[in-house]
C-alpha positions as CSV (number, residue, x, y, z in Angstrom):
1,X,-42.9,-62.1,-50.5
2,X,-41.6,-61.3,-46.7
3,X,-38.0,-61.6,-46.1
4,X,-37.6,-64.4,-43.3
5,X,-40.9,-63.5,-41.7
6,X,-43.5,-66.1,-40.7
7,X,-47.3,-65.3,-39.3
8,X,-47.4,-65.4,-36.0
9,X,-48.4,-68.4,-33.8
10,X,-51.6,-67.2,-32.0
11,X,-50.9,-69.4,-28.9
12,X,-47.6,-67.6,-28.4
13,X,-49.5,-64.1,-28.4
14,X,-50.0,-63.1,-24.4
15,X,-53.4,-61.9,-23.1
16,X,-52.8,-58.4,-21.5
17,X,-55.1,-58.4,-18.3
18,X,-57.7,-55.7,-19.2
19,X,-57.4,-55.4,-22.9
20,X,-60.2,-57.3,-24.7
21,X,-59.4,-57.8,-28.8
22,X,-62.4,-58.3,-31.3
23,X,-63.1,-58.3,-35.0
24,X,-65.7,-58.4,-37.4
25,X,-66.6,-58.3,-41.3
26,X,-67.9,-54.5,-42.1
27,X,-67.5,-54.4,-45.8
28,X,-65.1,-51.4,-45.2
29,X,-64.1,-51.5,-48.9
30,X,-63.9,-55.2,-49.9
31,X,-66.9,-58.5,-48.6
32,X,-65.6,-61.3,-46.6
33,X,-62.4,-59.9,-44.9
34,X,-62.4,-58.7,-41.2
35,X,-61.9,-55.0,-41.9
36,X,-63.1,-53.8,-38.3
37,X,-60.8,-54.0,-35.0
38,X,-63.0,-53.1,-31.8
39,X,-59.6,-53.0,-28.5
40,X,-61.9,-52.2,-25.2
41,X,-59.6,-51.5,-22.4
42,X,-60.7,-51.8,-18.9
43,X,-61.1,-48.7,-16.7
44,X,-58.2,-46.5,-15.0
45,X,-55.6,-47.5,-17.8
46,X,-53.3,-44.6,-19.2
47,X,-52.7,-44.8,-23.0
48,X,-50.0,-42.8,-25.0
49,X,-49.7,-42.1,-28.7
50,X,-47.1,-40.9,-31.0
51,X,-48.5,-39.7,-34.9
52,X,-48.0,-39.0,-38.4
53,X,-46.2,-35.4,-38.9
54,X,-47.6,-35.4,-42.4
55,X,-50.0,-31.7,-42.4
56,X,-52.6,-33.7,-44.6
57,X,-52.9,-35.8,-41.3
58,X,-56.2,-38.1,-41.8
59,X,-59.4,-37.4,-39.7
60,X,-58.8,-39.5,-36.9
61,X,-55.7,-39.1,-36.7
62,X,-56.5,-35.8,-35.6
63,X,-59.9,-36.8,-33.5
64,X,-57.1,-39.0,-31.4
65,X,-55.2,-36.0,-30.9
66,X,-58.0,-34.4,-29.3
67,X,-58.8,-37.0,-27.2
68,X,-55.3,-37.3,-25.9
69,X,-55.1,-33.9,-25.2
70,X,-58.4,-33.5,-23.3
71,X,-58.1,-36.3,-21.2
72,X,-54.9,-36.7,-20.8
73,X,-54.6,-39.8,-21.8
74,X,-56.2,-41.0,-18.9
75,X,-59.2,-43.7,-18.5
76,X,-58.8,-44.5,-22.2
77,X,-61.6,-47.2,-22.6
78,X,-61.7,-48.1,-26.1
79,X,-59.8,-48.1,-29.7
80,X,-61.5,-48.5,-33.1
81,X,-59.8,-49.4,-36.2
82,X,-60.9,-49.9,-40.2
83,X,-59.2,-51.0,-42.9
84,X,-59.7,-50.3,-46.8
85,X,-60.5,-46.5,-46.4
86,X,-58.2,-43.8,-44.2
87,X,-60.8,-41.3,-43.6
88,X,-57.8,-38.8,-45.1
89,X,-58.6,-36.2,-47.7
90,X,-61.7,-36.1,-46.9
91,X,-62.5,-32.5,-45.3
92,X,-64.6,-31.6,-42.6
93,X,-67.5,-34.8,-43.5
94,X,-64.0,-37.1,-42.5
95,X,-63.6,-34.7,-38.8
96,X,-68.0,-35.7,-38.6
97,X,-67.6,-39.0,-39.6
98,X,-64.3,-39.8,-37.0
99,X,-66.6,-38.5,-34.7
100,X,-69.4,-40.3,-35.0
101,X,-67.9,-43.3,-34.7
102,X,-66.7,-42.5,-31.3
103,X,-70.1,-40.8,-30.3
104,X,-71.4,-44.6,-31.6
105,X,-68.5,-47.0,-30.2
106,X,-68.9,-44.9,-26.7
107,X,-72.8,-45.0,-26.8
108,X,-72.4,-49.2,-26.8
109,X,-70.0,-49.8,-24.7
110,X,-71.5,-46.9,-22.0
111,X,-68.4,-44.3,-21.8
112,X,-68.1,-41.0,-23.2
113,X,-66.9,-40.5,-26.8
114,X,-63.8,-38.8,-26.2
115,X,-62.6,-42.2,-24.1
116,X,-62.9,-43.9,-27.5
117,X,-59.9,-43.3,-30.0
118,X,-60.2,-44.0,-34.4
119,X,-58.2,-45.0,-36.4
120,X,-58.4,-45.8,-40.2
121,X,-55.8,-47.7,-42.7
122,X,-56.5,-47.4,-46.4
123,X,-57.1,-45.7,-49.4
124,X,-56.7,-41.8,-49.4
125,X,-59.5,-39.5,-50.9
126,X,-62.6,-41.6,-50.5
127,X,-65.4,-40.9,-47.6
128,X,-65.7,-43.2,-45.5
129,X,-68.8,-46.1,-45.4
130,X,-70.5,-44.7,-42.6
131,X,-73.6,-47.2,-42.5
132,X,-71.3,-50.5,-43.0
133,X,-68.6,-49.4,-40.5
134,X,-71.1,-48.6,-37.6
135,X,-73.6,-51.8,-38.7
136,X,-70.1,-53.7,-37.8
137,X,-69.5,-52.3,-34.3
138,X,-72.2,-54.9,-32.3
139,X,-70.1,-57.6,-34.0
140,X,-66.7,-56.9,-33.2
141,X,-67.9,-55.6,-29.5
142,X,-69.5,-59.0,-29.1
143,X,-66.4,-60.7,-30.7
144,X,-64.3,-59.3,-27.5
145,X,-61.6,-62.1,-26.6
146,X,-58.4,-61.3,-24.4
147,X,-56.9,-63.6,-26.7
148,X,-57.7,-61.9,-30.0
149,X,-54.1,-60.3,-30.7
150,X,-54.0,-62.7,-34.0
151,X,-57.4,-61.8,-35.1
152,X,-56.4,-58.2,-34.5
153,X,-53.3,-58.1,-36.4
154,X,-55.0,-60.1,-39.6
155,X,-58.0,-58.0,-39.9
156,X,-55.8,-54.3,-39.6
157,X,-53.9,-55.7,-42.8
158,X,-53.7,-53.3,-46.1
159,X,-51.2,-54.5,-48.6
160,X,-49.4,-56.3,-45.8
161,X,-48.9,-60.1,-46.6
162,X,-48.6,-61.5,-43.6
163,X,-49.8,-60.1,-40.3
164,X,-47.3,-59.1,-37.5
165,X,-47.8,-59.6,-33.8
166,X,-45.5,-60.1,-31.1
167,X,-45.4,-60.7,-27.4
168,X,-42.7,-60.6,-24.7
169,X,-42.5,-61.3,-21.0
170,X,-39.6,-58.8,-18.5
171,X,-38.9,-59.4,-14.8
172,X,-39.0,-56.0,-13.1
173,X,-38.7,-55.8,-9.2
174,X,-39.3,-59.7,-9.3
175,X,-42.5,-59.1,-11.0
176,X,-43.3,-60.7,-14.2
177,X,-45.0,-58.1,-16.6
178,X,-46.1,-58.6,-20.0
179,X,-46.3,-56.8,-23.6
180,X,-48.4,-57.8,-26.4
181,X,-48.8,-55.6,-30.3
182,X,-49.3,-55.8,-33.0
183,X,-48.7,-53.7,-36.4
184,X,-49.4,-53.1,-40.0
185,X,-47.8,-51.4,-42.6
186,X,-46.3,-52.5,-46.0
187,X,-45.3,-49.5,-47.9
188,X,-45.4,-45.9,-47.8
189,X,-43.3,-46.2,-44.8
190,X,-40.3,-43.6,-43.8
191,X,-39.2,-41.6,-40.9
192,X,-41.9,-40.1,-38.9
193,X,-43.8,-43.4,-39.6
194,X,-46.0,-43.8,-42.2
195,X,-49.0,-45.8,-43.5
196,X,-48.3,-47.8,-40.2
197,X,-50.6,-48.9,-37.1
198,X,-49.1,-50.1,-34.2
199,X,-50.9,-51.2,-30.9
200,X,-48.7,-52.3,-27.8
201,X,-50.4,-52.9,-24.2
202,X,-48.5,-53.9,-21.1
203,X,-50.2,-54.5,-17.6
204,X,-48.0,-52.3,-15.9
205,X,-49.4,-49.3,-14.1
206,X,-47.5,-46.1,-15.3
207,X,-48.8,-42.5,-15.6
208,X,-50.1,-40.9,-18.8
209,X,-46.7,-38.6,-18.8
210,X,-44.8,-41.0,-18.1
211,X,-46.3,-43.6,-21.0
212,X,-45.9,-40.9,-23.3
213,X,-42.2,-40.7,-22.6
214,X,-41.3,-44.3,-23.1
215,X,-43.7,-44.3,-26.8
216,X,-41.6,-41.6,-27.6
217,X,-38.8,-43.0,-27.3
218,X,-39.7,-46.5,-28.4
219,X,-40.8,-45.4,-31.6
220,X,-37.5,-43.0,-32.2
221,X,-36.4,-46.6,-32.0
222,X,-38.3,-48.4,-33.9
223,X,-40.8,-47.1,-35.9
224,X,-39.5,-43.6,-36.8
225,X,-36.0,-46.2,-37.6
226,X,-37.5,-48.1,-40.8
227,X,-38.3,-46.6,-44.5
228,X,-39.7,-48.8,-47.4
229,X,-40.1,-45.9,-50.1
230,X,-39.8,-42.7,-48.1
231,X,-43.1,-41.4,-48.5
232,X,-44.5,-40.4,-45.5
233,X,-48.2,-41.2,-44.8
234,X,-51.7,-39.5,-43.3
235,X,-52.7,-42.0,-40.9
236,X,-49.2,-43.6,-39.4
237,X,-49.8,-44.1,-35.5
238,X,-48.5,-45.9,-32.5
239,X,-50.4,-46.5,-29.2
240,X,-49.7,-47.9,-25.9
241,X,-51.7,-49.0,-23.7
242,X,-50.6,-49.5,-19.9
243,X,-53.8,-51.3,-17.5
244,X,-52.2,-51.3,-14.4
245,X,-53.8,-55.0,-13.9
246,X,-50.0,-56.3,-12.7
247,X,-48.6,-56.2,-8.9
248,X,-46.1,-53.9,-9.8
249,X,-46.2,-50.8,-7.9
250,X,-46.9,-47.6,-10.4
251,X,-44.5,-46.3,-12.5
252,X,-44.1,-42.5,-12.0
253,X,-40.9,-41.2,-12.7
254,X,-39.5,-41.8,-16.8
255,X,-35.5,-41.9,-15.0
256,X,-36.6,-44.6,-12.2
257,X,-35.1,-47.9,-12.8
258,X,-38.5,-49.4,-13.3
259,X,-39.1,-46.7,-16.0
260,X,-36.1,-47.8,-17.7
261,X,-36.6,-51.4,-17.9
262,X,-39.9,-50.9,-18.9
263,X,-38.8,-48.8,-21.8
264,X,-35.8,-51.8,-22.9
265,X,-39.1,-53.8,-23.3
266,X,-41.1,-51.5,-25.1
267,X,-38.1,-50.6,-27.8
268,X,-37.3,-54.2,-28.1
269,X,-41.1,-55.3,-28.8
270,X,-41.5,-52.3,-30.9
271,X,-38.6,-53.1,-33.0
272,X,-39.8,-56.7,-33.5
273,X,-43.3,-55.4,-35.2
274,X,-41.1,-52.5,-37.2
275,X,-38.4,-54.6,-38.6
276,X,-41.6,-57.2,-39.9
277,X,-43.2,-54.3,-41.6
278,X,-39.8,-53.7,-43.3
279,X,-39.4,-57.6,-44.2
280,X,-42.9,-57.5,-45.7
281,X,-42.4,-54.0,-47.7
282,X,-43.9,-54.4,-50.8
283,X,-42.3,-56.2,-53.3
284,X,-39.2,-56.7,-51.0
285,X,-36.6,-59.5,-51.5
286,X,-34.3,-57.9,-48.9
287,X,-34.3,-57.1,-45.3
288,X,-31.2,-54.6,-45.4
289,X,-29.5,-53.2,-41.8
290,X,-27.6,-49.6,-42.5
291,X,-25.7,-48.6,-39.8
292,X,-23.8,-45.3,-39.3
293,X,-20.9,-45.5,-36.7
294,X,-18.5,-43.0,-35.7
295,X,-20.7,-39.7,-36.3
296,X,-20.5,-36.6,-33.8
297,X,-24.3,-36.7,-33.1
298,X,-26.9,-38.5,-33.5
299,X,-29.2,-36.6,-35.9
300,X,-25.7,-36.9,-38.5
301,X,-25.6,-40.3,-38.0
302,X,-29.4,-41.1,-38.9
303,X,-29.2,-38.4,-42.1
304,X,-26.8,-41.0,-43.4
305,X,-28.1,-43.5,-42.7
306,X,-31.4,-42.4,-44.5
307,X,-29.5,-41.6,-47.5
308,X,-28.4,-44.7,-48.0
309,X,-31.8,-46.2,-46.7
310,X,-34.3,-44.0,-49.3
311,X,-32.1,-44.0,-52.2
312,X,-33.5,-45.7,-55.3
313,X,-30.2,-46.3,-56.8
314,X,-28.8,-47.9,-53.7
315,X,-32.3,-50.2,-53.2
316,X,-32.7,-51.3,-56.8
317,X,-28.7,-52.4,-56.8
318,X,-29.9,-54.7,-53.7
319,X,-32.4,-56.1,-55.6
320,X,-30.3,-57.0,-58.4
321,X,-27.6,-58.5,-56.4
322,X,-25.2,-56.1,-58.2
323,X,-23.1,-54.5,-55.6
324,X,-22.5,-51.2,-58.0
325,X,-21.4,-49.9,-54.2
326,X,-20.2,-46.8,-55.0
327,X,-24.3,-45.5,-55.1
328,X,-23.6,-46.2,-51.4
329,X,-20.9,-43.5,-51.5
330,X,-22.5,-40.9,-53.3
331,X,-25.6,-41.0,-50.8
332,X,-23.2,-40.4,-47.9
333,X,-21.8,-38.1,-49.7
334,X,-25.2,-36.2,-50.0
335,X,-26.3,-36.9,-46.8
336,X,-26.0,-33.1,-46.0
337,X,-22.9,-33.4,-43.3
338,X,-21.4,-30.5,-45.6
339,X,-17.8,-30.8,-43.7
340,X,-17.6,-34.7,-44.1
341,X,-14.0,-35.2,-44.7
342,X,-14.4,-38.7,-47.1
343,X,-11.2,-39.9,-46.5
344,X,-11.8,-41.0,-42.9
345,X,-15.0,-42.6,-44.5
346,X,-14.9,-46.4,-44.3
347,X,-17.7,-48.9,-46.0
348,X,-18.3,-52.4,-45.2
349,X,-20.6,-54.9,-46.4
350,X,-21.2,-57.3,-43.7
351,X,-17.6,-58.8,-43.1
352,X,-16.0,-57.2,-46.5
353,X,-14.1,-53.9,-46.4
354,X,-15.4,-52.4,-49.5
355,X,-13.7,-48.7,-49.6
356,X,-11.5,-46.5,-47.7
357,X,-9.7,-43.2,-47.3
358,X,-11.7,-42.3,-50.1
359,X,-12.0,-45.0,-52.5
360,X,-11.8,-49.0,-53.1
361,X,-10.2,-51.0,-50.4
362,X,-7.5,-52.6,-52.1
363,X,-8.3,-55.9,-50.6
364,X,-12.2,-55.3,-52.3
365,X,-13.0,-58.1,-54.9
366,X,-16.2,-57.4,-56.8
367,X,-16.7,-61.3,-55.6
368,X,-17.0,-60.9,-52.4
369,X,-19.4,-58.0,-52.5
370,X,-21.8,-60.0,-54.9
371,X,-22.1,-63.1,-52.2
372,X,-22.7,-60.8,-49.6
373,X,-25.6,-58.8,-52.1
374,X,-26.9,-62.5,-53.0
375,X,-28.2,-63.1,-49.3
376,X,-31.7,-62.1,-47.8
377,X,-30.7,-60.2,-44.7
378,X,-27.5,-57.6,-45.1
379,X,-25.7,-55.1,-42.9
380,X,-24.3,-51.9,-44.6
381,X,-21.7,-50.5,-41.9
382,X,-20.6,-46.8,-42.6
383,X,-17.8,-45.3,-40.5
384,X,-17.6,-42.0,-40.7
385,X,-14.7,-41.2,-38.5
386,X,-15.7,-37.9,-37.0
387,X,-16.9,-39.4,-33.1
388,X,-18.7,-42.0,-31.2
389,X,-22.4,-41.8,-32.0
390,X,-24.3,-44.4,-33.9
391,X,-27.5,-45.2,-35.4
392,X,-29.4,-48.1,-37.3
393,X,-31.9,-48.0,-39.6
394,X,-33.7,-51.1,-41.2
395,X,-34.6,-50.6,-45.0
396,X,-35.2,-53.6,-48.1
397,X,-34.2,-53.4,-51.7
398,X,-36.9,-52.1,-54.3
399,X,-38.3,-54.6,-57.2
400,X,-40.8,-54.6,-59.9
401,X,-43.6,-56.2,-57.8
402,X,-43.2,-52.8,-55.6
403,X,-44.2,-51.2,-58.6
404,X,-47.3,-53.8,-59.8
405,X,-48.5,-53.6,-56.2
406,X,-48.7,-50.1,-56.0
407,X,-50.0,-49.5,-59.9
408,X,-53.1,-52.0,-58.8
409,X,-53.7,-51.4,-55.1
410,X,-57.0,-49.3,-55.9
411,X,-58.1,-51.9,-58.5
């Protein structure tokens, strides 16, 4: 059940001016699902990407690193992406089989393989279905639409519930640009990203270095800003895609103003599809906001705030509606800032001042924290009182269905 998230409305999903969307039934793992994303991009675009840090790193994952890497992330001309198996585990036949794809994607569409990046969403440990994956390839080429965001973001689906997609439109220079993406992702999800895809394309023109600065940050932002369970994932993911198709002159410099409006864009659509694949985590009843204020960096600021974010104790209470809020405490108080000083700690609940200089506020009724637990979105505040840095982090509580979901997901 998503937490005050609704599918997106296809005709409010922007073309991007050469990016062409299409999808197609392969049989990936389960019949009559679109399991098989073909994005073909149209030549001279630069794409960036920013990946899972997990060493067991599925095979594509590190085939797109390659690719990157050798050409720069220059002339990108095509992505391919599977649901229902992640090509992870799976040894060197999962490195030949990432491959293959690309030597077979490139061969149809007439580029070279390593223009053509994988990816794969699924089920760790099992090879992939070669024969049914590349049988699908004709289909989704052939299904091509610049309109096919929706498709796109229904058929790159796991556990997800709904599908998430999002488009925004930012004047720069007097020049009307435009971002579409679209993500996955439902669990498994923590810093670092996780079991998450997301695809963003803009019709700016912006160098490869450049691009890769702006995904960086954006997904600091964003997708490296959201946990579900904490478990960190083997195929996680984000790419951008810039196609230069728009009047705006190139973008070449990450501090130019340009640069930076672009990169307000990019956080703020990259946000959108994060935050949705925390209101559809698995079993979640809650979408919860933990914000750390008054830290001296920071890298303090967001180890509280994960704390709070991953603990069991503090997620379960959520669900329950039971605002036991001192598990709130003691994950600050583990948070590793070994010199906190707790009675400059203050914890609010949305508008209720729940503790301070070190324990209960007296104005705290145990009322007032259960109305604010009751709701669907909350905002945990922490004020640490040692500086000026802050940090957010968007988490949900943790229910039985999480654990039914996860106990059947192979089944």
């Amino acid at each position: 059940m998503a937490v005050n998230l609704q599918a997106p409305e296809p005709s409010q999903l922007l073309a991007i001016e050469g990016v062409l969307l299409g999808v197609a039934e392969a049989q990936i793992r389960k019949p009559g699902r679109k399991d098989l994303t073909v994005v073909q991009i149209a030549p001279g675009a630069s794409v960036a990407g920013v990946f899972t840090r997990n060493r067991f790193c599925a095979a594509p994952v590190q085939v797109c690193r390659e690719h990157l890497q050798t050409t720069g992330g220059h002339d990108m001309r095509a992505l391919v992406v599977n649901t229902g198996c992640a090509n992870a585990g799976t040894g060197a036949q999962g490195l030949i089989d990432a491959r293959q794809t690309c030597v077979e994607l490139a061969s149809l569409l007439g580029v070279r393989p390593e223009q053509v990046l994988p990816f794969s969403t699924g089920v760790i440990l099992e090879p992939m279905p070669m024969q049914r994956l590349l049988a699908g390839l004709p289909a989704a080429i052939s299904a091509a639409r610049s309109e096919g965001w929706a498709d796109a973001a229904q058929a790159i689906m796991t556990t997800d519930t709904l599908p998430k997609a999002a488009s925004l439109q930012v004047v720069i220079d007097g020049v009307t640009v435009t971002l579409s993406g679209i993500s996955k992702g439902a669990g498994m999800i923590r810093p670092n990203m996780a079991t998450m895809l997301g695809f963003i394309a803009t019709d700016c023109a912006v160098s490869p270095e450049v691009l890769q600065q702006l995904t960086r940050a954006a997904a600091d932002d964003s997708f490296n800003s959201i946990t579900i369970d904490g478990d960190t994932s083997t195929n996680d993911s984000l790419i951008v895609i810039a196609t230069g198709k728009s009047s705006l002159p190139p973008i070449t410099r990450a501090d130019s103003p340009q640069a930076k409006a672009l990169q307000a864009a990019l956080t703020t659509l990259a946000q959108r599809l994060a935050q949705a694949i925390v209101r559809d985590g698995e079993g979640a009843t809650k979408f919860i906001t933990v914000r750390v204020e008054g830290a001296r960096s920071r890298d303090e600021a967001r180890k509280v705030a994960y704390a709070v974010a991953h603990s069991p104790l503090v997620k379960t209470a959520f669900f329950a509606s039971d605002p036991n809020l001192g598990r709130i405490l003691a994950a600050v108080g583990y948070a590793g800032v070994d010199d906190l000083d707790v009675d400059g700690v203050d914890l609010y609940l949305d508008d209720v001042h729940v503790a301070t200089s070190g324990g209960r506020h007296p104005d705290y009724r145990e009322e007032d924290g259960q109305r604010v637990m009751r709701q669907a979105e909350i905002t945990v505040r922490i004020v640490l009182g040692r500086g000026d840095v802050a940090a957010t982090v968007w988490t949900c509580d943790l229910s039985h269905d999480y654990v039914s979901i996860n106990a059947d997901y192979r089944s």
